[in-house]
C-alpha positions in Angstrom: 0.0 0.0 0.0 0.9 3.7 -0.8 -0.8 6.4 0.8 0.8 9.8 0.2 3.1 11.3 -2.3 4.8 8.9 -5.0 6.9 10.8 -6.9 7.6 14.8 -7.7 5.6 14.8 -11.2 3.1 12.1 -10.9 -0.2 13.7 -9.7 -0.5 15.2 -13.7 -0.9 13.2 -16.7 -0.2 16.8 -18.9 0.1 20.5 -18.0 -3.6 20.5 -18.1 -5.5 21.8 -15.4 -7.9 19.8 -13.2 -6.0 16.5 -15.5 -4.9 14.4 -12.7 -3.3 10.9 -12.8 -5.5 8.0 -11.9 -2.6 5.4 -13.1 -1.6 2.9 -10.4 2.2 1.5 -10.9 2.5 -2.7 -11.4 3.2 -4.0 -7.9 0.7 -2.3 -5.4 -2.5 -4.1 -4.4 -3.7 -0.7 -3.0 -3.1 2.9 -3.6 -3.8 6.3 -1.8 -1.6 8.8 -3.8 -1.9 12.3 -3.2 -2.7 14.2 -6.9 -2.8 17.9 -5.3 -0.3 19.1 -2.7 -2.7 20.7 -1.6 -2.5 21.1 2.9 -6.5 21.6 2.7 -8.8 20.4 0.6 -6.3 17.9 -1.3 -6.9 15.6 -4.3 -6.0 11.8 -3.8 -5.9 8.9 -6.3 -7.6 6.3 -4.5 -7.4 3.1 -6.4 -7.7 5.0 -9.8 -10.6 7.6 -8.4 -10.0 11.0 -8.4 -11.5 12.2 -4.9 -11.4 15.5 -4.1 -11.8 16.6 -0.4 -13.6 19.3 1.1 -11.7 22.4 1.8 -11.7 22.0 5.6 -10.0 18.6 5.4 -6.2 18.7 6.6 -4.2 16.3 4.1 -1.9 14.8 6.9 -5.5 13.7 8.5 -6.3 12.2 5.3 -3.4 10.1 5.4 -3.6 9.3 8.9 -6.7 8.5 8.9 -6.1 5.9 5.5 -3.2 4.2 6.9 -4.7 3.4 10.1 -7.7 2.2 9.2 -5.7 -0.2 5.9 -2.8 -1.3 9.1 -5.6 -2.6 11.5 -7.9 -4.3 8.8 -4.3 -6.0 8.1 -4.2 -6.7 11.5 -7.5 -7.8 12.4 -7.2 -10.2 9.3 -3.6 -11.7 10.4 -2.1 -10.7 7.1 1.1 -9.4 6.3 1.6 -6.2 4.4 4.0 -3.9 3.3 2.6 0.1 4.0 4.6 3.1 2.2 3.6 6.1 4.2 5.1 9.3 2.4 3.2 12.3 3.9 3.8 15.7 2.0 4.4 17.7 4.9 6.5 19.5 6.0 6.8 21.7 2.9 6.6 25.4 2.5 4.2 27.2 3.4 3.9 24.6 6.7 0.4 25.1 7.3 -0.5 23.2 10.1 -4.5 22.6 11.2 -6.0 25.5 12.9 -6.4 22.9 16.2 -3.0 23.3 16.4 -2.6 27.0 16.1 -0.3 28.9 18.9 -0.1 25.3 20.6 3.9 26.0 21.0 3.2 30.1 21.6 6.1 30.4 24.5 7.5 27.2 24.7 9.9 27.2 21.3 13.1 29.2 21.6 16.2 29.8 19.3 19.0 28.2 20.6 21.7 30.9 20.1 24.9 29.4 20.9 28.3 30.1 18.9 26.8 29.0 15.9 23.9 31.4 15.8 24.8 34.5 13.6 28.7 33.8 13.4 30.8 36.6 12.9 31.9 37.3 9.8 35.8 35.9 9.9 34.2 32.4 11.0 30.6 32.8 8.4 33.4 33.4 5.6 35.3 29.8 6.0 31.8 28.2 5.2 31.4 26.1 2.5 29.8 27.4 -1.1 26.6 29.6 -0.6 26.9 29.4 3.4 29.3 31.6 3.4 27.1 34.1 2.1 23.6 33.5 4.4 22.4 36.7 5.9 21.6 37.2 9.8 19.2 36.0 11.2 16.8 37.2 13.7 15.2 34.8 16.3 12.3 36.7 16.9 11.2 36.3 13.1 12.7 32.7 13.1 10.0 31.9 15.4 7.0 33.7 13.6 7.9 31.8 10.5 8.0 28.4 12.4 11.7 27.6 13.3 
């Protein structure tokens, strides 16, 4: 079983809007693939359906909810199974579920030890493009999620 996101590229057949892919690679006796990326609201390919969910459904719920309910009819059935779990999250823009707004307001801080903001002899003997990274304020860090 797959439930989740296959592969970058799969959820469209063509640049087509609203064209999504309802194939199903040889090998899986079930499939749940995601077809939108979509945090609410998302678009799965359920066994070749397109289903679309209502825009107050969180994907990561979707999933959750799929997997658990496939593992423990498994279960209750004594058979073996293999389960490929590949939620989408976390991607930008990391939009959890309102239930979980402000649910870490005061508890997350920026550790800001000697690797926070390095001064700029030590920032210029990183590698490549780190080197270059601006300053970064730990007040912002935290509005933006970490």
């Amino acid at each position: 079983m797959l439930c989740g996101k296959y592969m970058n590229g799969y959820h469209a057949q063509t640049n087509a809007p609203n064209n999504y892919s309802t194939y199903i690679p040889v090998g899986w006796s079930d499939w749940y693939a995601l077809q939108s990326m979509d945090y609410f609201g998302p678009r799965f390919n359920i066994n070749g359906q397109s289903v679309l969910f209502p825009d107050d459904v969180y994907q990561t719920d979707v999933l959750a909810e799929i997997s658990s309910t496939w593992i423990g009819s498994k279960i209750r059935h004594n058979s073996s199974f293999f389960a490929l779990i590949t939620p989408h999250a976390p991607h930008d823009p990391y939009t959890p579920p309102l239930r979980y707004s402000g649910i870490l307001e005061g508890l997350v801080t920026i550790p800001q030890d000697s690797s926070f903001n390095q001064d700029d002899y030590h920032q210029q003997l990183l590698p490549g493009i780190f080197a270059d990274l601006p300053t970064q304020n730990s007040s912002e860090m935290i509005q933006r999620g970490g």
